[in-house]
Structures are given as structure tokens and as C-alpha cells.
N, C-alpha and C positions, 0 to 999 in steps of 0.2 A: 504494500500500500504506500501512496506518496501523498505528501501533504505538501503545500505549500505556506510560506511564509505570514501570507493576507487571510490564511485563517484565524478562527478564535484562539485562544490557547484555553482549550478547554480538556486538558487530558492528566489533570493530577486526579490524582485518587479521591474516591468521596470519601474513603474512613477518615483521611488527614482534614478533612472538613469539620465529619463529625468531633473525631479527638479534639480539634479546639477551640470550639464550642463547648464541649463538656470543661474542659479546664476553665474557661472563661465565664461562665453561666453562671447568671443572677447578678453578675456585678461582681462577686467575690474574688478575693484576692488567687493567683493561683498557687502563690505561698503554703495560703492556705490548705491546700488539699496536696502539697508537695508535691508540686508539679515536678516530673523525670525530665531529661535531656530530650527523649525521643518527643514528648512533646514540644519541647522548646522549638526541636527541628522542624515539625511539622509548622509550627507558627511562624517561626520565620520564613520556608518554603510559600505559605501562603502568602504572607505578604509581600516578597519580591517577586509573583510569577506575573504579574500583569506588564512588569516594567520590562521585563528582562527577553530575550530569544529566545526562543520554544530550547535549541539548541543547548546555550547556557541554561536553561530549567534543568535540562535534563542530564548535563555534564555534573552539574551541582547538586541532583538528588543521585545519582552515581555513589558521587563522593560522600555522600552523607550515609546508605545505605551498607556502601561497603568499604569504607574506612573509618565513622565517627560513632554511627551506633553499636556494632559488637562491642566496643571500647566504651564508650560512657553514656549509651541510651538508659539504661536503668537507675546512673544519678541522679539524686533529687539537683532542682538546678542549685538551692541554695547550699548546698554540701560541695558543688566542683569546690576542687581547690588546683591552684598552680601545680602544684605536685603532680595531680592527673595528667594534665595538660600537655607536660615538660614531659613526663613517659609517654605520651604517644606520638609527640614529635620526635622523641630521640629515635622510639625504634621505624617510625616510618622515614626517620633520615640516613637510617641505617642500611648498609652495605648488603644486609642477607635479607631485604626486604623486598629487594630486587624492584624498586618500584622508581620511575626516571623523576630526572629532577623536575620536571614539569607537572607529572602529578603530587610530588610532595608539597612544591610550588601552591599548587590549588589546593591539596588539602589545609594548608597552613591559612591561606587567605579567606577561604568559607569558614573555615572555624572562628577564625579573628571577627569576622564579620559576624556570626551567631552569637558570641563575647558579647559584642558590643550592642547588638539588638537584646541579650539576656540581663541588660543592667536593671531594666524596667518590672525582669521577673524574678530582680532578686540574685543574681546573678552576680559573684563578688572577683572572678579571676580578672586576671589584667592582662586584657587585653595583646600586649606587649610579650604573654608569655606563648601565643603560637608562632614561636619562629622555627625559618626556613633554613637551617647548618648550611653554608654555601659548604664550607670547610670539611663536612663529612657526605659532602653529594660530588665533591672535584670530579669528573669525567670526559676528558676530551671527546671530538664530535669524531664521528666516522666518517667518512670521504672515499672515494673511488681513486685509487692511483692511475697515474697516468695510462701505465698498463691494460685496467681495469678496467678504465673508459674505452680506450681504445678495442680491446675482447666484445666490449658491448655493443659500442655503434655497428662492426663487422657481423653481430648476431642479426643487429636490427635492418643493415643492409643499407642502401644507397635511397632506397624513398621508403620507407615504412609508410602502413597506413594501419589503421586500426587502433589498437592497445598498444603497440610498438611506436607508431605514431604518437601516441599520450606518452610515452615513457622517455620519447626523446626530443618533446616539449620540454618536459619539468629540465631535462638534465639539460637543457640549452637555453633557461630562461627564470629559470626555478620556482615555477609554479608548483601549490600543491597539489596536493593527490584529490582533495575534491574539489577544489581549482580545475582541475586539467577533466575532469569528470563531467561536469558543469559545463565544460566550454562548448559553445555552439559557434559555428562557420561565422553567425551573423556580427560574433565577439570580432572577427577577424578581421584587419582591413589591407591587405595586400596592396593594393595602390600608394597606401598612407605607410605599408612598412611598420604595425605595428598591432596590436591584439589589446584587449581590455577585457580585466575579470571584473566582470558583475555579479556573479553569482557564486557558490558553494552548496555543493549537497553531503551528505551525511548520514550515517544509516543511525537513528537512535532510539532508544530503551521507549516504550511505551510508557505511561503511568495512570494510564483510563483502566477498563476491566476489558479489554477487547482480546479476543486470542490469540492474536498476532502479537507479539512480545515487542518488534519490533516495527518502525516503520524508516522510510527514504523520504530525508527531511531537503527541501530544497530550499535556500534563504539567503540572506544578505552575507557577503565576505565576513573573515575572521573578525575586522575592526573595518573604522571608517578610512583608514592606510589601503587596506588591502584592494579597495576598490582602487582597479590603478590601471594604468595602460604603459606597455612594456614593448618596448622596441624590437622588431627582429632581425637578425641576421639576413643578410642578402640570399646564405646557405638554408638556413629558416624558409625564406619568401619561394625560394623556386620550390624547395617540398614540397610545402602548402598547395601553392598555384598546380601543382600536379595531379593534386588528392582533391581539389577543393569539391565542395557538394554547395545544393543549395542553403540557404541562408538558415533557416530553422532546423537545421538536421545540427548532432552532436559531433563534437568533428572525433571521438572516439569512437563510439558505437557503428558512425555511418547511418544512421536512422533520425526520426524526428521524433517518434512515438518512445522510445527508450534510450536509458543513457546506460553507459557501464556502471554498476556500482565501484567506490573506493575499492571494498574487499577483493573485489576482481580483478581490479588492477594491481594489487598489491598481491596477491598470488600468480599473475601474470609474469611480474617482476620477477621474485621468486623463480619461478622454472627458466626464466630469461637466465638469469645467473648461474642458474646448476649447469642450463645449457653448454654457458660463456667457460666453463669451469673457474668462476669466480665465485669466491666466500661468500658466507650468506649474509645478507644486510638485510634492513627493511628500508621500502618503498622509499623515505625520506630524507635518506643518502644520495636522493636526488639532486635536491633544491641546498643540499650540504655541499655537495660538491660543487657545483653551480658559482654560489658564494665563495670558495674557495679557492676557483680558479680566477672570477675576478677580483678578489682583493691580490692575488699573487701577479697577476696583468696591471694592475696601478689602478685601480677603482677608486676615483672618491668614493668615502664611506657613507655620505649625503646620498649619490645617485643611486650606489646599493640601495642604502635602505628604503629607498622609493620603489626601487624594481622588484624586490623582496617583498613588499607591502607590510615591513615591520609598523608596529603603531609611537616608535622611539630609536632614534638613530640606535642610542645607547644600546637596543638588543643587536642592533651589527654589529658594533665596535667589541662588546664581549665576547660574542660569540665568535665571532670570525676572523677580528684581528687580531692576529695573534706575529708580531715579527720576529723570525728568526734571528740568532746570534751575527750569521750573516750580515744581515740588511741593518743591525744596531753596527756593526764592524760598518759599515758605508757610512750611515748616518757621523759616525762619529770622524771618519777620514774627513769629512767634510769642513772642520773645524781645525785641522792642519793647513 
């Protein structure tokens, strides 16, 4: 099933309705009746689902179901103590947790954010105590060696079209994976020498009672950045111009009625790789490597961050810039 953006957000659950209602009812305090964590969740869920993306609803009940309630849904809210808090950032910042810095990232800021909406219910932790260890998440990015590109493009051949097509988008442009999903012919402008993402699609968690667990969520990019338009290659434009379809078709699938999902491209990838006999990566070593080879070609780190669609230069400059001993050895010749 697909939904699009200009619908209701009508798919949270009715028991989290009911739940806080009952903690709230008559006027009384929720104190009073020792209101738990799992309720506080549920209250605050309700009150950010009207502002926020069907998307972030559903990235943020994720994160609450399966990293904040096993851990502290059955504390009364006015019994959290820091102590709690500090244990379950240390172990989800920790190494055998196995979980990336992005998601610890996010569990640390919905949490922070519950903190501070749970003052009202009594609620006495600070705030200040869900942080995010840069210091015990340290993990360099993965990247495709020159090599390694090179095995790839040779699998994908000299005009790819389809999924192969999508694959050597991202790695020439560094769109993501439901960026490149998303994109339609009509994104394209060939004449003009350059492509514009308006869209992203997403396959996420249901939370109505429908039996479908899941659905294909189609919406506005990652941030207000990401809507961007990104220049192609001269090598880029003749591909295109080879493969081009009409205007509404998806320029991966080759249809108008259906797109590829993420997941499909990202197992796509996948046997691309076993094919290439290159190690196994995920899909996002795309848009890593991409970044990669332009900060090593002299990118300003401004143009990046626009062609990337970060929402702050500052996530390029960390993540990507990183200078070799090398190029500090130049820098500093320089002052001789």
C-alpha cells in the first residue's frame, strides 16, 4: 500500500488515545495515579504527531518502542532518576550494541525531548543527562577504493539502465537511496544539465490496526537542504539522453505506475558487489564515496554541502573532511 504525503496523519494507534485520556481524566493530577514512562510516551507521541512527517512519527515511535520502553516504560515518571538515564545511554553508546551513530544520535534527542515535555508531569531528570559519547561511537565512514569503483562501473557497463542505472546515479552524484527511488524523468533536465530531488519515498512501520505492518510512504526530502538540484556530468547527460523515457515514468523502474522500493535496490547493490567480487557494504557507500572523491578533487565544502542536501555545512566538514598528513605536509610548505 502507498500513501502519500497530502494525507491525514491519521495512523497512530487508538489504545495511545485511550491511555491518555485515562491518565488525564477528570482534571486530576497524573502524579497522582503514578503515571509510568510508557504513558508519558504515549502523550508526548500524541502531541507532536500533527506537526511533524508521517515519516519522523514513525522513525520516533521506532525509537521509543524499541529502545526506551523495554528500559524504562514501567517507571513511575516521578521516580526517573539520572542514574537511569546515564545507563541507557552508556550501553546504547556502546560498542557491542552494535547500533550506528545515527541511531544513538536519535535515541538521545527523543529522549531529551520526552525530559523536557515530562517536566509538567513531574518529571525531575535533566535534561542534559541524555547525551550522545561522540568519544565511544569514533567510526570512520566506508568508501569504495578506487579499485572498487572501478570492478563496479565494469559490472554496470557502459549505459546501465534500470537498478544499475539508480546505482550509478547515487555513486556519481550522491543521491540517496530513496532519493534515487523517487526520481522521475520529469526530475530531469538534460538541456539544462542538471536533475532536482523533490521527492523521497520510504517503506515505514504502520501504527493504525491495518494488517499490513507496513506501508510505501512517498513525501517531502530528508530536510528543507535536500530539496536541491545537482549538476550532471557531460558523462551523466549522454547516459540519460540514451535511456530517457517519458516525463512521469520513474527513471529506475522504467514505469509510471510503480517505482523500485529502497529495499530492492539495496539488495540489488548487494549481489552487484558479490558479482564485482567486492566486500560487502550497504547501499550508502554510495553517496560516501561520492563525497569522498570530491572533497579529494578540491570541492569547496559550501558546494558539497548543497549537492549532498546536508541541512549544515558543518555535517560535511565532519564527516568528510578529513586531511591527510600529506596535504597538512603542503599546507605547511607553504609558509616556507
Amino acid at each position: 500500500m502507498t500513501i502519500t504525503q497530502s494525507e491525514k496523519i491519521n495512523t497512530i494507534k487508538p489504545d495511545l488515545f485511550r491511555r491518555m485520556a485515562k491518565s488525564l481524566q477528570s482534571g486530576k493530577s497524573p502524579l497522582a495515579k503514578k503515571l509510568q514512562m510508557n504513558e508519558l510516551f504515549d502523550n508526548w507521541l500524541t502531541s507532536i504527531q500533527l506537526s511533524i512527517k508521517k515519516t519522523t512519527f514513525s522513525t520516533y515511535l521506532s525509537i521509543i518502542d524499541n529502545h526506551l520502553r523495554p528500559y524504562l516504560g514501567e517507571i513511575p515518571v516521578n521516580e526517573l532518576t539520572d542514574s537511569d538515564i546515564a545507563s541507557l545511554m552508556t550501553e546504547k553508546c556502546s560498542e557491542s550494541s552494535n547500533l550506528s551513530k545515527s541511531t544513538v544520535r536519535g535515541i538521545a534527542s527523543v529522549l531529551k525531548s520526552i525530559i523536557e515535555y515530562g517536566k509538567d508531569f513531574g518529571c525531575n531528570v535533566h535534561p542534559e543527562t541524555c547525551k550522545f559519547s561522540q568519544k565511544t561511537r569514533k567510526t570512520g565512514i566506508n568508501v569504495l577504493t578506487d579499485d572498487e569503483q572501478e570492478r563496479l562501473c565494469r559490472i554496470l557497463g557502459d549505459c546501465p539502465k534500470g537498478k544499475d542505472l539508480g546505482v550509478l546515479l547515487c555513486l556519481k552524484t550522491g543521491l540517496r537511496v530513496g532519493e534515487i527511488c523517487a526520481l522521475k524523468w520529469d526530475d530531469i533536465s538534460l538541456s539544462g544539465g542538471y536533475m532536482s530531488v523533490n521527492r523521497t519515498i520510504q517503506r515505514i512501520k504502520r501504527t493504525d490496526e491495518s494488517n499490513d505492518k507496513t506501508i510505501l510512504y512517498f513525501g517531502e526530502p530528508k530536510s528543507l537542504n535536500s530539496r536541491r538540484k545537482i549538476p550532471l556530468s557531460q558523462s551523466m547527460i549522454d547516459i540519460l539522453d540514451r535511456r530517457q523515457l517519458p516525463n512521469d515514468y520513474f527513471v529506475v523502474s522504467g514505469r509510471r505506475d510503480k517505482t523500485v522500493e529502497p529495499r530492492s535496490m539495496q539488495r540489488h547493490f548487494k549481489k552487484l558487489l558479490k558479482d564485482a567480487g567486492i566486500r560487502d557494504l550497504n547501499f550508502h557507500v554510495l553517496r560516501h564515496t561520492f563525497a569522498t572523491k570530491c572533497v579529494e578533487r578540491g570541492f569547496d565544502v559550501k558546494s558539497l554541502s548543497m549537492i549532498l542536501g546536508h541541512s549544515d555545512v558543518n555535517i560535511t566538514m565532519n564527516v568528510y573532511v578529513h586531511p591527510s598528513f600529506e596535504r597538512l605536509q603542503d599546507m605547511m610548505a607553504l609558509l616556507d
